[in-house]
C-alpha positions in Angstrom: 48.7 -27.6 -58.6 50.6 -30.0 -56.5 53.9 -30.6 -57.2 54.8 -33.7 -59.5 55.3 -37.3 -57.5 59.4 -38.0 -57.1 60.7 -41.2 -57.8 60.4 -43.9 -54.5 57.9 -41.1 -53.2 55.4 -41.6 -50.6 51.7 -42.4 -51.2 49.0 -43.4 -49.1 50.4 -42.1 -45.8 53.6 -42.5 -43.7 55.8 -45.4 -44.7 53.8 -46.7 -48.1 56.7 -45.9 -49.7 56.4 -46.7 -53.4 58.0 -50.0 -54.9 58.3 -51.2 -58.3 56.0 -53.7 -59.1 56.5 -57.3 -58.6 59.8 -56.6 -56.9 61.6 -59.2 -54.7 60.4 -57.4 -51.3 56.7 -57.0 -52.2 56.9 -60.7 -53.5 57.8 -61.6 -50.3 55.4 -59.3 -48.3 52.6 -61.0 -50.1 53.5 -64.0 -49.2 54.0 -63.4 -45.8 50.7 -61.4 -45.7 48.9 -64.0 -47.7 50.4 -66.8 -45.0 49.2 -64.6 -41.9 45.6 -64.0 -43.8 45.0 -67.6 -43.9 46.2 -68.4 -40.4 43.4 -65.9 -39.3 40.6 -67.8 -41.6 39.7 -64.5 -43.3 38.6 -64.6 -47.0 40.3 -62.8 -49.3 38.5 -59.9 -50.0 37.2 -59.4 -53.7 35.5 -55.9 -53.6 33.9 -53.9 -56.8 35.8 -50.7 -56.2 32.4 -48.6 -55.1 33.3 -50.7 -51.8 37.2 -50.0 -52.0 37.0 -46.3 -51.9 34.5 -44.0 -52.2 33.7 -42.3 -56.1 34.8 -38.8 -55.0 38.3 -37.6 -53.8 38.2 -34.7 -51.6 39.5 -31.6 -53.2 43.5 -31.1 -53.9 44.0 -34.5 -52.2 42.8 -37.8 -51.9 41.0 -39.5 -49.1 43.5 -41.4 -48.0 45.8 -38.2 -47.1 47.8 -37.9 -50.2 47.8 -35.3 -52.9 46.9 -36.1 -56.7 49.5 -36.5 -59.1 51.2 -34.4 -60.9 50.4 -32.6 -64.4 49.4 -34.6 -67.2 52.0 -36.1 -69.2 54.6 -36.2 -66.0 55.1 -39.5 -64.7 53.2 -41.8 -62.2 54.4 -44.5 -60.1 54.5 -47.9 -61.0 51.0 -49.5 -60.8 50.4 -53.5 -60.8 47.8 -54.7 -63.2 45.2 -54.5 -61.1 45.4 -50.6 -61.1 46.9 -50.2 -57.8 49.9 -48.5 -56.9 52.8 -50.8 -55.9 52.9 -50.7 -52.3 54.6 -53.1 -49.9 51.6 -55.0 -48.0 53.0 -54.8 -44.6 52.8 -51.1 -45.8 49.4 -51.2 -46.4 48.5 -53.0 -43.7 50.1 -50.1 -41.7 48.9 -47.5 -43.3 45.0 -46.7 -41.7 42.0 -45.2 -43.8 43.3 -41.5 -43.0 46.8 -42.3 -44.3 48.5 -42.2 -41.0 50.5 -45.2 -39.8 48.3 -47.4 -37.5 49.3 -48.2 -33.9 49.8 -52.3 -33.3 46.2 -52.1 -30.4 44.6 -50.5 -34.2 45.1 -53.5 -36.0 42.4 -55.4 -34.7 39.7 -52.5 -36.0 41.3 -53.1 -39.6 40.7 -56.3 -39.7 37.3 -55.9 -38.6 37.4 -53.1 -41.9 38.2 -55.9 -43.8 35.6 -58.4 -42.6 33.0 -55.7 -43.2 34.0 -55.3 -46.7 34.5 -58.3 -47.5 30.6 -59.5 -46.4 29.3 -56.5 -48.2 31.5 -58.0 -51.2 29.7 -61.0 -51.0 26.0 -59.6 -50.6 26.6 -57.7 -53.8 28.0 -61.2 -55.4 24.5 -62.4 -54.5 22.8 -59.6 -56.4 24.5 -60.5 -59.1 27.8 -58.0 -58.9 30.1 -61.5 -59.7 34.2 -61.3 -59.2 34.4 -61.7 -63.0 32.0 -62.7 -65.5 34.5 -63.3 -69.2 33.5 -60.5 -71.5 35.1 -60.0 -74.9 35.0 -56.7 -76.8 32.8 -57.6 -79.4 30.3 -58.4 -76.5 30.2 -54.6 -76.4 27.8 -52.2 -78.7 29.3 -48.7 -78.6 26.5 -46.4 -79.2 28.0 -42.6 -79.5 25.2 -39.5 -79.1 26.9 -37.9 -82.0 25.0 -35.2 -83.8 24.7 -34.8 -88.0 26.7 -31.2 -87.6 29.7 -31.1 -89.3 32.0 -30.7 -86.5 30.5 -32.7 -83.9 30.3 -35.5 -86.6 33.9 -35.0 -86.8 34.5 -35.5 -83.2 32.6 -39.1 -83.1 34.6 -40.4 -86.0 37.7 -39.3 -84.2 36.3 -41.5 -80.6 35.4 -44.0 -83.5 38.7 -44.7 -84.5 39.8 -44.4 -81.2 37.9 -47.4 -79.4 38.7 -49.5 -83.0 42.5 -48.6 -82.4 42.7 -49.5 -78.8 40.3 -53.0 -80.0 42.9 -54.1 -82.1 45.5 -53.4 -79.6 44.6 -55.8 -77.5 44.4 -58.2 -80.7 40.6 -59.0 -79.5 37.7 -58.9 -82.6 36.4 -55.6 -83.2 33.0 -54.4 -82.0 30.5 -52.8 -83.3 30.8 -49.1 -83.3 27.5 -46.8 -84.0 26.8 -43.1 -84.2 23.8 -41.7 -83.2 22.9 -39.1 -85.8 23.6 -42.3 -88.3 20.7 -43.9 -87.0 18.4 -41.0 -87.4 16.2 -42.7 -89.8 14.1 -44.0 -86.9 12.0 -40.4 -85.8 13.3 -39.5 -82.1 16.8 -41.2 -82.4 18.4 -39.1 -80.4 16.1 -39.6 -77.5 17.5 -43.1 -77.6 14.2 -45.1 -76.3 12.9 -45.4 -79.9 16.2 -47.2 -80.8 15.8 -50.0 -78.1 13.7 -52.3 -80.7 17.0 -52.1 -83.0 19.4 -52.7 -80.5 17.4 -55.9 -79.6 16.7 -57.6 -82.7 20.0 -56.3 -84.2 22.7 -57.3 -81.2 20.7 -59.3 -78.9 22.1 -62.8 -79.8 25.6 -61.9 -79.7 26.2 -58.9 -77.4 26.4 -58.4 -73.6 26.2 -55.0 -73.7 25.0 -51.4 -75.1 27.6 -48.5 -73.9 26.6 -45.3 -74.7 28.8 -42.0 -75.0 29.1 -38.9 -75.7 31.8 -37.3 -78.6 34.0 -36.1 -76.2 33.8 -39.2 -73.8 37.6 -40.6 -73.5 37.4 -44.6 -73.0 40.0 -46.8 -71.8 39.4 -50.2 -73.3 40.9 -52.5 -71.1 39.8 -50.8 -67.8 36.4 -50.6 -69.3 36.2 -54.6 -70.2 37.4 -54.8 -66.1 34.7 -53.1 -65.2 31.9 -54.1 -67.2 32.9 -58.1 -66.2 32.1 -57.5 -62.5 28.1 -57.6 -63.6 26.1 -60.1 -64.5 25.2 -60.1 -68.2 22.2 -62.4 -67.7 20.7 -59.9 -65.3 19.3 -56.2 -65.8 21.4 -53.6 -65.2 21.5 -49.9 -65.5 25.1 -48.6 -65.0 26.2 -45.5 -65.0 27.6 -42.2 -63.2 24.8 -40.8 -60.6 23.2 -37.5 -60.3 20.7 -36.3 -58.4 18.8 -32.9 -57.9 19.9 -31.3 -54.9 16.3 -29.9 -54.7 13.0 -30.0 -56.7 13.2 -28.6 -60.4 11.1 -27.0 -62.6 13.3 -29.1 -65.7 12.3 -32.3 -63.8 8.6 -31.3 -63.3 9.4 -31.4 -59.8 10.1 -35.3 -59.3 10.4 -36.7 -55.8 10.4 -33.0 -54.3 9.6 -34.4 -50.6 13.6 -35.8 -51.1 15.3 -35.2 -54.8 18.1 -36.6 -54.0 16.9 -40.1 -53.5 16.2 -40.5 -57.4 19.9 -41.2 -59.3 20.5 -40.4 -63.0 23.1 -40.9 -65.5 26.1 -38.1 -66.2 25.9 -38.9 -70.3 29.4 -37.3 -70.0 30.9 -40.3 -68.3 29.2 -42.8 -70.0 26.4 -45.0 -69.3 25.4 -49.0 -70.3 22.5 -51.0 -70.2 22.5 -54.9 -70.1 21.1 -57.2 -73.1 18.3 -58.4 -70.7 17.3 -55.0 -69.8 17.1 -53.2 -73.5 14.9 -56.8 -74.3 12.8 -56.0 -71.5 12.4 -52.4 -72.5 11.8 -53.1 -76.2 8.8 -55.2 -75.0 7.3 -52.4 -73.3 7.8 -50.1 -76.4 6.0 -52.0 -78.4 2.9 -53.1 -75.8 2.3 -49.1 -75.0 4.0 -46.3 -76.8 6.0 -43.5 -75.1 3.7 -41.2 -73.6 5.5 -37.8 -74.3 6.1 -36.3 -77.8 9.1 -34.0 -76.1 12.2 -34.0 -74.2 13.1 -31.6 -71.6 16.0 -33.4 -70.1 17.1 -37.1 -71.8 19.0 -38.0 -69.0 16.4 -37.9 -66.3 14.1 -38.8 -68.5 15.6 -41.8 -69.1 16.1 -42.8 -65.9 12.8 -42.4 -64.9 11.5 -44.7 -68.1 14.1 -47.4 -67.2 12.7 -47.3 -63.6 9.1 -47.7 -64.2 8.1 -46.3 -60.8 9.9 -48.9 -59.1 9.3 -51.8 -61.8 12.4 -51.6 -63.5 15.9 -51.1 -62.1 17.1 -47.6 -61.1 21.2 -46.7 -61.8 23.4 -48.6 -60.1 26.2 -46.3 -59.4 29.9 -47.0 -61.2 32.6 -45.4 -59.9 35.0 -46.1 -62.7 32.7 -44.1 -64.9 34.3 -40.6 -64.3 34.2 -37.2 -65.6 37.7 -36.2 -64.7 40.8 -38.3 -65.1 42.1 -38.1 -62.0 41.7 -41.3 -60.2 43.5 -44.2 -61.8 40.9 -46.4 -61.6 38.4 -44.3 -64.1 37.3 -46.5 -67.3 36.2 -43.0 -68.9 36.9 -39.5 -68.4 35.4 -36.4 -69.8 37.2 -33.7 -71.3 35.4 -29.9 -71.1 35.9 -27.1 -73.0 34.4 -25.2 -75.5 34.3 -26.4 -78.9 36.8 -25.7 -81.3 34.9 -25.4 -84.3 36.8 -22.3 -86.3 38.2 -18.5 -86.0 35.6 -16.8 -83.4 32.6 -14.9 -84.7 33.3 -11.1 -84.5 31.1 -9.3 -82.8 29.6 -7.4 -85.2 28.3 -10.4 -86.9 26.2 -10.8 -84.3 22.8 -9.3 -83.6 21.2 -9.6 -80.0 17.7 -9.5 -80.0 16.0 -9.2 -76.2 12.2 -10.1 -76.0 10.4 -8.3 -73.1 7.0 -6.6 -72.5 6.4 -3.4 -70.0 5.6 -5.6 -67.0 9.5 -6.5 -66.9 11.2 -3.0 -68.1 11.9 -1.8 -64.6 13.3 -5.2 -62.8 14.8 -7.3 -65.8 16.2 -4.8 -67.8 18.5 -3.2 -65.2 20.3 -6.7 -65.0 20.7 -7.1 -68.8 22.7 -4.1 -68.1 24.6 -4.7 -65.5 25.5 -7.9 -66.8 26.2 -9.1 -70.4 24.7 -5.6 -72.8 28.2 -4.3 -73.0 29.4 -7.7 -74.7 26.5 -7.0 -77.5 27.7 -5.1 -80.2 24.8 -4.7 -82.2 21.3 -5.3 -79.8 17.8 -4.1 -79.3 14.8 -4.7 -76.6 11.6 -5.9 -78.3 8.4 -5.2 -76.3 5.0 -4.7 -76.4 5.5 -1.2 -75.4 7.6 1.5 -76.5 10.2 3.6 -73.7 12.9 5.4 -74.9 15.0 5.4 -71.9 15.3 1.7 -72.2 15.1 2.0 -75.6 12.8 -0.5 -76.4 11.1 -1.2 -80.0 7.0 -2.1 -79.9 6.9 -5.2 -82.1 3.0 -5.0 -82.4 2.4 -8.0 -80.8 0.6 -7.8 -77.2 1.9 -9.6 -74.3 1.0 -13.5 -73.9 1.3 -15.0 -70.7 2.3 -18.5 -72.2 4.4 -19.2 -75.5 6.1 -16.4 -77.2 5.7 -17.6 -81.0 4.2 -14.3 -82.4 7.1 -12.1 -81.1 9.8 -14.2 -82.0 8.5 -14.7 -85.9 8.5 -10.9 -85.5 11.6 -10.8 -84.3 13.0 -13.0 -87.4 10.7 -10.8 -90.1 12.3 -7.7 -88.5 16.2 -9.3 -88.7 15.8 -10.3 -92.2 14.3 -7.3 -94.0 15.2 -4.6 -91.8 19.2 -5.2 -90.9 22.0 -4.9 -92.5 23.0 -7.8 -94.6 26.8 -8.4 -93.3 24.7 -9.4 -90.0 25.3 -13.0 -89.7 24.2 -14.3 -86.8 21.0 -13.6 -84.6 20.7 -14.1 -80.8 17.7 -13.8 -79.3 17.4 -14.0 -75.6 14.4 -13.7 -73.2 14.9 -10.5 -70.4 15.7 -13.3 -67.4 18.1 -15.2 -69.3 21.8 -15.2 -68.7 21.3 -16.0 -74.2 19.1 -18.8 -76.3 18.8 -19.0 -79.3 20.9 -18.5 -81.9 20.2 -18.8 -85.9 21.9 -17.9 -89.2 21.1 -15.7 -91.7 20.3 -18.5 -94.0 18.5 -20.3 -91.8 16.1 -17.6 -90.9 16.1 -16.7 -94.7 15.0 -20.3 -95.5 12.4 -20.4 -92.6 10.4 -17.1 -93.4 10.6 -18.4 -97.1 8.6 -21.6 -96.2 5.5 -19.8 -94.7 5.9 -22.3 -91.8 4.4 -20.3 -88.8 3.1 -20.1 -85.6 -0.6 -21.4 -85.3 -0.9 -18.6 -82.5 0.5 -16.1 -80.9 0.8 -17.5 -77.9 2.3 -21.2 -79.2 5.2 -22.2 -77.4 7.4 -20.7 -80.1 11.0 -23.2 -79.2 8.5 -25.9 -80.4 7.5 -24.6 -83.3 10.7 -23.2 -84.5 11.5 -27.0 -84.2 8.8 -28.2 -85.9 9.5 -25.8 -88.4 13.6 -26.4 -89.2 12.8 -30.3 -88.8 10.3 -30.1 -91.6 12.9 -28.1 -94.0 16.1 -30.8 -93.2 17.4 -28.1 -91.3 18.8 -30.2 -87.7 19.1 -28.4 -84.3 22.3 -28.4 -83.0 22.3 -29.1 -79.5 24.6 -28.0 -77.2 24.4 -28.7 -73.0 26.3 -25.8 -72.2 23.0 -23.5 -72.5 20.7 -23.9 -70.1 17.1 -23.3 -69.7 17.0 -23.0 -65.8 19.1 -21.6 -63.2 22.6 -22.9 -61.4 20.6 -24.6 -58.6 18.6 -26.7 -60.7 21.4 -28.4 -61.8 23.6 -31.0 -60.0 26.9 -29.1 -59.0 28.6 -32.6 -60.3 27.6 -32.1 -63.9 28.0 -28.3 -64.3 31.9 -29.1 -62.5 32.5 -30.1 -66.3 31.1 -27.5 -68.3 32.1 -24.0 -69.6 28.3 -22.7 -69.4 27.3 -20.3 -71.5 23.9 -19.1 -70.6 21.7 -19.8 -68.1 17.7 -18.9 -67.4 15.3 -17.2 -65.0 15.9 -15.5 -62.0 13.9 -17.0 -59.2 15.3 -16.7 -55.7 18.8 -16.2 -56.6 20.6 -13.3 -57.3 21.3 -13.1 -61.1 23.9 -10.5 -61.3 26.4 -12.8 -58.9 25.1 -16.2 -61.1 26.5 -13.8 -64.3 30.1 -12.8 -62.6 30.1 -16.5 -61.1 29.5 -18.6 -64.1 29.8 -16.2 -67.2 31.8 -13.1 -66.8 34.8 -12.8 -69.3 37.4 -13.0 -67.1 41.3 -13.0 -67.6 41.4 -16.4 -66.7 39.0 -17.2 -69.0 40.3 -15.3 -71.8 44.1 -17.4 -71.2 42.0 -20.4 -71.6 40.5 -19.6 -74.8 44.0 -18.2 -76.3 45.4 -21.9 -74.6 42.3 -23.8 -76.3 43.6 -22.1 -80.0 46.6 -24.2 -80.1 45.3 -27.5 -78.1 45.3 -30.3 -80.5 43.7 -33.5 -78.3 45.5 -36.7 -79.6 42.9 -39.4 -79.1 
């Protein structure tokens, strides 16, 4: 961690020394600076800040030569209004790109920076990126994906109170504040699409925008408002933190594999906001032809690819204020990872591991289970269609299907009911090429097997059913994104940067064993975290 900044210290490269803001010499720098600008007949440039400096710092430092700040808490220096630090302008027009002071024969190829900024400035004015369009909170409509879980419930009242605090703060009228699992009445909430009809009739005539986050999305009000009032509220828009695959996916059904990264997608973490015009425009569609696909794989990409409309509709535009760490100044949002806090840890014991396999996979799969994650199971056992006692593995019965699992894994629940020992708790079960899945109660399963709800086949895609099955009973999945269904690499390195994964899934070309000791190994450092996450109380 870089040391903390010291008062008067340098930023920016040699000789930005830092001033406080609005002081007598930067007063007058500006007005010498603003004197000489107009003497050379360039405008003054007016740039969104995706044009003032790239989203992403390089690591340990920033681009401009300096290291980040100091630990949280410790103080910054000064910063105008407009989020900048206080830096004398003959300073900054000394200071070069790289943060190194610029010879006099350079200054020419500055102000040629400057020129080229400040026409792409003005192409994106004509698109419809304005200097400042007024926008008052309660133009806003804060939608947050919350879930109907107890805890995570918890959580989004907490942000709740947070964006009403910081409203009336700034003494503007409050806005209108939602939580997802609140609007669950309408079937498919949480996919968000089936909600666009609401939105529109509901907020429509009096709101600008619909800004949706996650629970533990931090906002900044006021930097948000800043942000949000560059775009044109008349127009569509699509705003949010990009993505994209770094190659084809099997969890994208292998979208734009001649070049995945072309196709951009919204990091939920960081926030994400549709205009009034666009949701209209989508709730139009929604009712002329309904959604073609009765399930989600991923929401985000899904999304994405619904708002674009293969090319009718307007893809992400990129926001660089929309952040997932915290620190850049300029970031309207931040994210903050870690695993949930929801109690005293499970004790082993309480948990039973169930593995599903079949002979094929005894001699390959197997052998990485063991080298891996077995010796964190207290209680577990292999479930096959084949019995070997070296493994050992139990023969369920039910023969191998090449599809959907559904038969094996009702077995697996009959077998965890009647046949352990009550003080079990929990059940895990895990296919042999996964890195953990699934994970049920006691009562749950007890209430399940008790409904005669069941697979209509052997070879039924048994996630689906189980989720037909718990829906049907009140019983709501809890989702959580740190399991994963595919492997490191089908994941943008951006958004796994702010997780604490716990599982991952298959082992196609990549080496399993260094994915476990990479991504999920107990590890000291990881055990100091989770001692330091017992006594971390977030203040909102």
């Amino acid at each position: 961690m870089p040391p903390p900044p010291r008062a008067g210290g340098r930023r920016g490269g040699e000789g930005a020394a830092a001033a406080p803001t609005g002081s007598a010499q930067e007063l007058c720098h500006r007005r010498n600076f603003e004197r000489a600008r107009a003497a050379a007949a360039v405008p003054p440039p007016c740039l969104p800040p995706a044009l003032r400096r790239p989203a992403r710092p390089a690591p340990g430092g920033r681009l401009d030569g300096s290291r980040r700040g100091g630990p949280r808490g410790l103080a910054s220096p000064a910063r105008p209004p407009g989020g900048r630090t206080a830096v004398p302008v003959s300073a900054r027009l000394s200071a070069g790109r790289s943060g190194r002071a610029l010879a006099p024969e350079a200054f020419g190829l500055a102000s040629e920076d400057t020129k080229k900024e400040v026409k792409q400035s003005q192409d994106l004015e004509k698109s419809g990126i304005s200097r400042k369009n007024d926008l008052d909170l309660k133009e806003i409509v804060f939608v947050i994906q919350s879930q109907s879980n107890s805890f995570h419930a918890k959580r989004a009242e907490q942000l709740k109170k947070s964006i009403l605090k910081q409203a009336a703060d700034l003494t503007q009228e409050l806005p209108s504040v939602l939580l997802l699992h609140q609007l669950a009445k309408q079937e498919g909430a949480w996919t968000i699409l089936p909600l666009l009809p609401h939105f529109s009739v509901t907020y429509s005539r009096n709101s600008s925008w619909i800004f949706f986050c996650e629970e533990e999305t931090r906002i900044q009000i006021p930097k948000l408002l800043e942000t949000l009032s560059r775009y044109d509220p008349s127009k569509e828009w699509f705003l949010g933190k990009a993505l994209h695959d770094e190659e084809s996916t099997i969890i994208h059904h292998y979208a734009f594999s001649e070049n995945p990264t072309v196709f951009k997608y919204p990091d939920f973490a960081a926030g994400w906001a549709l205009s009034i015009p666009l949701v209209n425009k989508l709730t139009k569609r929604l009712k002329s032809e309904s959604l073609k696909s009765d399930f989600t794989i991923d929401l985000k990409h899904e999304i994405a690819l619904y708002i674009w409309d293969k090319g009718g509709g307007p893809p992400l535009t990129p926001v660089p204020e929309f952040c997932t760490d915290d620190v850049d100044f300029y970031c309207a949002t931040t994210f903050h990872s870690f695993l949930p806090l929801c109690g005293k840890p499970v004790k082993k014991e309480d948990i039973f591991v169930a593995v599903k396999t079949c002979k094929k996979f005894h001699g390959d799969r197997i052998p990485i289970v063991k080298q891996t994650w077995e010796s964190q199971a207290s209680l577990i056992e292999y479930y096959s269609d084949y019995t070997e006692n070296s493994i050992p593995t139990v023969d369920l019965g039910i023969p191998n299907t090449d599809r959907g699992h559904c038969g094996k894994t009702f077995a697996i629940l009959e077998r965890f009911l009647n046949h352990s020992q009550d003080k079990t708790a929990w059940l895990v079960i895990v296919d042999d090429d996964t890195l953990i899945r699934m994970v049920f109660s006691r009562e749950a399963i007890r209430r399940l097997l008790a409904s005669k709800c069941r697979c209509y086949s052997n070879d039924a895609p048994d996630d689906m059913v189980l989720g037909m099955c718990f829906s049907g009973l009140g019983i709501p999945v809890t989702h959580s994104p740190l399991f994963h269904q595919a492997r490191p690499v089908d994941y943008p390195k951006d958004y796994l940067s702010h997780q604490v994964p716990i599982s991952f899934h298959k082992h196609w070309n990549i080496d399993p064993v260094k994915v476990y000791f990479t991504w999920l190994a107990p590890t000291e450092e990881a055990k100091a975290r989770q001692d330091t996450q017992k006594g971390f109380r977030e203040e909102l």
